[in-house]
N, C-alpha and C positions, 0 to 999 in steps of 0.2 A: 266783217272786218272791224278789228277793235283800234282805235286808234289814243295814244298815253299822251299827257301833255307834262311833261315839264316844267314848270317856274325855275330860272336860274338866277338865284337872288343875292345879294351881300357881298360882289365882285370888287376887288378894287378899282380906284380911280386909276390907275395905270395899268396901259396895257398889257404888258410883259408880267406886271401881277394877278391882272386877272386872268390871264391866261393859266399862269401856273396854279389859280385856284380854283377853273373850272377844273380843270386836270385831275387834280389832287379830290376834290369836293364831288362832281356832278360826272364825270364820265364812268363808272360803276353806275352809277345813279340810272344813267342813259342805258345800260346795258343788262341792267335786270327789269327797268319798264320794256324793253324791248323781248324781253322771255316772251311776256303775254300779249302782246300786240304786236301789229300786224304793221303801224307805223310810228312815229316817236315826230311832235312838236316840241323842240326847246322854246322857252320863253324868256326872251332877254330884257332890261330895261334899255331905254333910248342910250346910247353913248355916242361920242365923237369920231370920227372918220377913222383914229388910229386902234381902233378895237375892230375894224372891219377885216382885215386880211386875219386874226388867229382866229375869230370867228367862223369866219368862214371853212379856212383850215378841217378845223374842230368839227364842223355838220358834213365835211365831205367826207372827212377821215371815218366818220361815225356809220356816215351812210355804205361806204364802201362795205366796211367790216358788217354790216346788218343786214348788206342785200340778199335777197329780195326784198325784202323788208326798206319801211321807206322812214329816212330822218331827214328831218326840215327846222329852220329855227323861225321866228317871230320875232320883231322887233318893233315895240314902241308901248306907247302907255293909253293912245283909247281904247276904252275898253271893246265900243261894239264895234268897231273896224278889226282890233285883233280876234272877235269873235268870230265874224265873218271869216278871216282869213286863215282862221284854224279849222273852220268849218269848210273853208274849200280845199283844204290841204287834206282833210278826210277823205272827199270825194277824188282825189284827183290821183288816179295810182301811177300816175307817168311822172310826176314831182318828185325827186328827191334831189338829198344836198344841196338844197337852196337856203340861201338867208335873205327873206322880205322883209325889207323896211318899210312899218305900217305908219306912215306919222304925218300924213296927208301933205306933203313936202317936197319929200326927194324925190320920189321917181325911183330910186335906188330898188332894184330888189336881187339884186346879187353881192 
């Protein structure tokens, strides 16, 4: 099982914007690491509550179109918590269309 990781970098500060630049920018991106692999982690940086629902949107919509195949996203900025949690999103083939908030914080992981 191979699993691709993504970094989704250089988003705007709003949300309606960065939605339209994951869009534009990173979903082809998502969809040729998914040729060769078996799962797909996106890598977000931390943002505000109102980036949560096209986010989301965006990993389910991803994951639907990929199934069986599994897409998850990641969100936050330590590095060995997001290590960990990419590395259990490898092992775990029942996970998909999840977005985990890693930021030792929220609780949030949808």
């Amino acid at each position: 099982m191979r699993q691709a990781v993504l970094p989704v970098e250089g988003l705007p500060g709003s949300p309606l914007d960065a939605a339209a630049t994951f869009h534009a920018s990173y979903v082809e991106q998502a969809r040729v690491a998914l040729r060769d692999a078996d799962n797909l982690v996106l890598v977000f940086a931390p943002a505000d509550h109102t980036h949560r629902s096209w986010r989301l949107a965006a990993v389910e919509e991803l994951a639907r179109e990929a199934a069986p195949k599994r897409v998850n996203a990641v969100v936050g900025d330590e590095e060995a918590a997001m290590a960990e949690t990419i590395a259990y999103l490898e092992a775990a083939p029942g996970v998909t269309g999840q977005v985990l908030v890693v930021d030792g914080k929220s609780g949030e992981t949808r």
